[in-house]
N, C-alpha and C positions, 0 to 999 in steps of 0.2 A: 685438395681444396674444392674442386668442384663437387667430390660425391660430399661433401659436409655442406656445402648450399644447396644440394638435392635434397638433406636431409633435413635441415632447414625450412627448406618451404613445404618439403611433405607432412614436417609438421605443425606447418601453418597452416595446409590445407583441412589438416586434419581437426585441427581447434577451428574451424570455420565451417567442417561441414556438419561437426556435433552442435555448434550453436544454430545455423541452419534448419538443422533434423528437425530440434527444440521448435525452434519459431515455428514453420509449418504444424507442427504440430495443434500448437496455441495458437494461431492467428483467428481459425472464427473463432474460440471462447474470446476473443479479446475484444473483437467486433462486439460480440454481440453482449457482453459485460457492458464497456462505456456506454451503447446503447443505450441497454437497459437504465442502468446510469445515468444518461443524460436523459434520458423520458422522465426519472422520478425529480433528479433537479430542477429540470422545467417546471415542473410545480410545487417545487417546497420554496418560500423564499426563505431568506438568509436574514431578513430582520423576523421574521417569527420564529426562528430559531433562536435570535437572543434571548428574545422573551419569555420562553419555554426554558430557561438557562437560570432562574434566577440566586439558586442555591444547591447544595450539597445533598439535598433530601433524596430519600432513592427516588422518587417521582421526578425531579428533575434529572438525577444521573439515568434511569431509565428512557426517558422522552432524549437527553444528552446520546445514549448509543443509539438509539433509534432514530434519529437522523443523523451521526457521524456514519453509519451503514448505509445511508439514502444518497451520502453526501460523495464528493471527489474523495478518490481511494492515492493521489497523490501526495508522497509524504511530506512536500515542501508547501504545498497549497493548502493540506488540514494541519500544520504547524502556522503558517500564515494567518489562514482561517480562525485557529483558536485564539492568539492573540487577539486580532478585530476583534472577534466574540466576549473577551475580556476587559478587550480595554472599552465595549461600550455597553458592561455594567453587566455579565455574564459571571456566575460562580469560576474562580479557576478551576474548582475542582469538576465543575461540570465542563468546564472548557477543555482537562485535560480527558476527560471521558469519550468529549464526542471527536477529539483528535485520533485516540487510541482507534475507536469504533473507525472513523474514517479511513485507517487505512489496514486495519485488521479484521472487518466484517462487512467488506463490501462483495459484491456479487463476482466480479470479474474474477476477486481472487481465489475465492471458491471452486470454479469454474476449471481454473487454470491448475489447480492445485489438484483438482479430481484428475484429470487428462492427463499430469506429469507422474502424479504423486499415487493414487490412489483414490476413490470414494472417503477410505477411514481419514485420511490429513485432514481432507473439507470437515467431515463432521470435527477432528478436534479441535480443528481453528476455530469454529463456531461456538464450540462448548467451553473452550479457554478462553475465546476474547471476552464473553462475560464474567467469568473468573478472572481474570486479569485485570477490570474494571474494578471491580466489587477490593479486590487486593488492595488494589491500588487506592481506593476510596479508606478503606480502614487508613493505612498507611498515614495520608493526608490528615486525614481526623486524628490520628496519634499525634505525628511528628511536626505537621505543616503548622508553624506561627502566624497571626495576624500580623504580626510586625515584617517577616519575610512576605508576604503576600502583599504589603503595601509597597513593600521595598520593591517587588518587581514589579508593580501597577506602575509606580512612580518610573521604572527602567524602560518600560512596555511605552509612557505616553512620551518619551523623548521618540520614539518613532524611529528609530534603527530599522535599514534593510537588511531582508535576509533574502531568500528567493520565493519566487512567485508571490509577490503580493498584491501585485493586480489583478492575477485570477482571482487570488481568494479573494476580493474585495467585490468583483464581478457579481450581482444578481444577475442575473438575465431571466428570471421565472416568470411565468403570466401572473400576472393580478389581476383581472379578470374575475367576474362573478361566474357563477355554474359550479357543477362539478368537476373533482377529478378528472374525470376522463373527458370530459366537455372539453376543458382547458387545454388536455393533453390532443386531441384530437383536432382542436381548432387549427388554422396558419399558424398562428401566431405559438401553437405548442408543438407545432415541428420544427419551425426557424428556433425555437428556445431550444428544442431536444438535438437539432442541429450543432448551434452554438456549444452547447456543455460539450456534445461529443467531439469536436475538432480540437476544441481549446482543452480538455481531457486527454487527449491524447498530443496536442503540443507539450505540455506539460509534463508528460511520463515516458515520452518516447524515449530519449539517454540512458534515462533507468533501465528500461525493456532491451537494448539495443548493451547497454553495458552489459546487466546481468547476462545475457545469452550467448556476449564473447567473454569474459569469463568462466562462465558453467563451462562453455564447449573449451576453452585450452584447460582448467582443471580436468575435464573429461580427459580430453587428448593424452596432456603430459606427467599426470599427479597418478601413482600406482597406486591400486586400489592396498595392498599392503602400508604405505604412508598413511593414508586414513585412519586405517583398521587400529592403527597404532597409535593416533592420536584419539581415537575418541574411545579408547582402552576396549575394542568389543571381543576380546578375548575373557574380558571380566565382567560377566553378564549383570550382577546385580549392582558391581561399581557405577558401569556404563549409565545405567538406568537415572542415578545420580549425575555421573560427570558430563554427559548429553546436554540437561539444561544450563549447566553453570557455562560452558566452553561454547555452546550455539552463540548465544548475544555478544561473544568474544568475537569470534568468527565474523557475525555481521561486523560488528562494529569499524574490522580494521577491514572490510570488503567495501564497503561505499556505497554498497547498492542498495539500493532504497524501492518501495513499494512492491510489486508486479516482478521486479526485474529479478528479486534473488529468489523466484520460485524456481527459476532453474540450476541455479545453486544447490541451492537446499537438495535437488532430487540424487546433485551428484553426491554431495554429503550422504544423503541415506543410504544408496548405493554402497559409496567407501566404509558403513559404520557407524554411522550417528545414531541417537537411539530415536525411538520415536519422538518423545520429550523432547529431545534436542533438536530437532527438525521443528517444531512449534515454535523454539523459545528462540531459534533461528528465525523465523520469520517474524516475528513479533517485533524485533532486535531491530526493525527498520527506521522505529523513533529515534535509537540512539546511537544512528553511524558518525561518523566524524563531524562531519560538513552537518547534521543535525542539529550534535550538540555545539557546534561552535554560532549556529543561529539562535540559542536558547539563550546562549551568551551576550548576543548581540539586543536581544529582546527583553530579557530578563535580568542580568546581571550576571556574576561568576556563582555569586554563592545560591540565587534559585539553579544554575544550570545545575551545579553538583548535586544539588538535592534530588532534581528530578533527572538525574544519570541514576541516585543510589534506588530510588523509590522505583523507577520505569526499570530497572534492571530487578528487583528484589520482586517485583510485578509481576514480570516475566518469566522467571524462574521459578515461585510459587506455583503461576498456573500450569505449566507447561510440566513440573514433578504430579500437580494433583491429576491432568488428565494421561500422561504417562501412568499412573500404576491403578488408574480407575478405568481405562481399557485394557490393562494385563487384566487386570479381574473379569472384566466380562468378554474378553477374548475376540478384541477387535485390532491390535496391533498385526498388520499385516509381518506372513512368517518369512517371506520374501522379498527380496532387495531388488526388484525388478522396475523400478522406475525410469522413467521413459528418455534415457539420455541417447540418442538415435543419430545416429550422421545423418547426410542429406538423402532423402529419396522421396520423390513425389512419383506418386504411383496413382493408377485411377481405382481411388476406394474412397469410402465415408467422409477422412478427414480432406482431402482433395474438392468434393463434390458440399460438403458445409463451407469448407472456402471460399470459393465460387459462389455463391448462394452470398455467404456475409460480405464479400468484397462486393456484391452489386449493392446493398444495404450501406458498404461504406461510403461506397462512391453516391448515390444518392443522398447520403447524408452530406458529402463532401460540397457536392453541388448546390444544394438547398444553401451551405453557410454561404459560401461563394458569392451565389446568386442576388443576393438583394442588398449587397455591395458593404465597401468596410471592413472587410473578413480579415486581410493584411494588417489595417491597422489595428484590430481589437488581438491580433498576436503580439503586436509588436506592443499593449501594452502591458499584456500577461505580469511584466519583471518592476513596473514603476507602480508606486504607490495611488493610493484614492483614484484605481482607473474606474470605478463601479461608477459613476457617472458619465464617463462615456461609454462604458458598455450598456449602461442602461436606456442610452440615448438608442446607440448601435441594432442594441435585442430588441428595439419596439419602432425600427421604423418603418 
C-alpha cells in the first residue's frame, strides 16, 4: 500500500514538474506578448472596429483580421467580442473573421509557439490563420443564408451570457488627438496598456494554468507509443491526412482554449502528430466544448452547428494546405524535439528574460493598482454592459 502511494505522488510530481519546466520556459514570451498586446489596445478603440466591420468584402475581412491580431488573444473574450461587434451592426462574416484572427494571429501566441514548438509552427500559424479566414469566408458566401443570419441576430439581441463579457465590452483606449505613439506614450497610454495587460491576463490565466497541468500529466503518464498509434505515424502519407481531421478532435474534448493548449500540442508533436495536425490543433480553440455551447447560448442551436461544420471544415482546409505546401519547400521540422522539460531553473537566457519581464510585469501590475478601482474592473470582466464603468475606470 504505501510503495503504491509513493508511486502515486511520484507521479504527480512528475506531471507538475513537466508542466513547471513548460511554464518557465514561456513566462517572459507571455509577459512580454500581453504587453505588446495591451500597448496596441490602448489605442485601437473597439467602436472603430465596428465601423471598419461593415460587410463581407475582402477590405473589410482584411481590416477584420488586422485588428482581431491587434486585439485580446483570449478565446472567451474575442467570442464575447464578436457578438457586441455584431449585434451593433458588424458583418457576421467579418465578425467571425476578426474572432478567428483574435485568437489565432496574436503576437503572444507566436511567441510561445516558437519557444515550445519551433520557429517553422509560428510561421504556419501565420500563413494558415489567413487561409483559414479566406476558407472560411468562401464557406459563408456558399452556405450561410440571410434567413439563419437574422435568426441568430434576432438569438445574439435576447443577450444570453456566456463568459467574459465585460471584458469584451471594456474600451479602455485613449481617445485622445496625436499620434500613435503620442497616445501610447502619454499617462494616460500606460494606465490604458496597464489596464489591457492585467485584465488580459485575468482572463486567460485558467487556460494557461490548465493547458500546462495537462501537457505535463500527458507528458508524465501517456507513452509516447499510445500517441504514435493514434495519430497512425507509422503511415507517413495517411498521417499527413489523419493530423488535420483528429487535431480539432483532440482540442475539442481537451477544453483548453487560447495560449494554454500550446503545450499540448508540443506534447502531441512529440508523441506523432503531423505537422498539419499540430496547426489544426491549435486553431481547434474556437470550437472546445464550453465554446460551442456559448455559440449556443448566443446564436441558437442551428447557427452553433453550422459554425462547428464551417469552423472545423476551416481548420482542416488550412492546416492540409500549409501541411503539404512546407513538405514542398522543406520547412517541416525532421525532429520531434519540442520543448516538453520538467522543472529546472538554472542561470541562463531564459532565467535572466524572466527577471527582466517579471520587473515589466510587476510595474505594469502597479501602474493598474495604483490610481485605484483595479478590484473592481476584475470583478466586472464576467457581467454584461461593463464598458461604461470601465470607461469611467480607464480615464480617471
Amino acid at each position: 500500500m504505501l510503495l503504491a502511494e509513493i508511486d502515486v505522488v511520484a507521479e504527480l510530481l512528475d506531471a507538475l514538474s513537466f508542466a513547471f519546466g513548460m511554464f518557465w520556459e514561456i513566462l517572459w514570451a507571455l509577459i512580454l506578448g500581453f504587453a505588446l498586446s495591451g500597448a496596441v489596445q490602448a489605442v485601437v478603440s473597439k467602436s472603430e472596429m465596428r465601423r471598419l466591420m461593415p460587410d463581407d468584402s475582402p477590405r473589410s475581412l482584411c481590416l477584420a483580421t488586422g485588428l482581431g491580431a491587434a486585439s485580446s488573444s483570449c478565446s472567451y473574450a474575442a467570442v464575447a467580442l464578436a457578438r457586441s461587434l455584431f449585434r451593433k451592426g458588424a458583418d457576421f462574416t467579418a465578425a467571425m473573421a476578426f474572432e478567428f484572427a483574435s485568437t489565432n494571429l496574436v503576437i503572444e501566441l507566436g511567441i510561445v509557439m516558437a519557444l515550445l514548438l519551433g520557429w517553422q509552427f509560428t510561421l504556419g500559424e501565420f500563413v494558415g490563420g489567413p487561409i483559414m479566414i479566406v476558407l472560411l469566408a468562401l464557406l459563408f458566401r456558399v452556405f450561410l443564408k440571410r434567413q439563419l443570419v437574422e435568426e441568430a441576430r434576432a438569438e445574439a439581441d435576447r443577450g444570453l451570457l456566456g463568459r467574459m463579457e465585460g471584458h469584451a465590452e471594456m474600451d479602455m483606449s485613449v481617445h485622445a488627438h496625436g499620434s500613435l505613439w503620442r497616445r501610447l506614450t502619454s499617462p494616460q497610454g500606460f494606465t490604458a496598456t496597464a489596464n489591457y495587460f492585467v485584465m488580459d491576463w485575468a482572463a486567460i490565466w485558467v487556460d494557461i494554468v490548465g493547458g500546462l497541468l495537462i501537457a505535463g500529466a500527458l507528458a508524465a503518464w501517456v507513452p509516447d507509443s499510445w500517441w504514435q498509434s493514434l495519430f497512425l505515424e507509422s503511415h507517413d502519407t495517411l498521417a499527413k491526412f489523419w493530423g488535420p481531421l483528429i487535431g480539432p478532435v483532440v482540442a475539442i474534448i481537451s477544453f483548453v482554449c487560447s495560449i494554454g493548449n500550446v503545450p499540448l500540442a508540443a506534447v502531441l508533436w512529440n508523441g506523432g502528430i503531423s505537422f498539419g495536425g499540430v496547426l489544426a490543433f491549435i486553431f481547434a480553440d474556437l470550437i472546445v466544448l464550453p465554446i460551442l455551447d456559448i455559440y449556443r447560448k448566443y446564436y441558437g442551436w442551428t447557427m452553433a452547428g453550422f459554425l462547428l461544420a464551417t469552423f472545423y471544415a476551416a481548420m482542416v482546409g488550412a492546416s492540409l494546405i500549409v501541411e503539404f505546401l512546407f513538405d514542398v519547400l522543406g520547412l517541416i521540422p525532421s525532429e520531434r524535439n519540442a520543448k516538453v522539460v520538467e522543472a529546472s531553473v538554472t542561470w541562463n537566457y531564459t532565467t535572466v528574460l524572466n527577471i527582466i519581464f517579471l520587473a515589466l510585469a510587476a510595474l505594469l501590475l502597479w501602474r493598474y493598482f495604483a490610481r485605484g478601482g483595479g478590484l473592481a474592473m476584475l470583478k466586472l470582466m464576467n457581467e454584461p454592459m461593463a464598458h461604461e464603468h470601465a470607461h469611467e475606470h480607464g480615464h480617471a
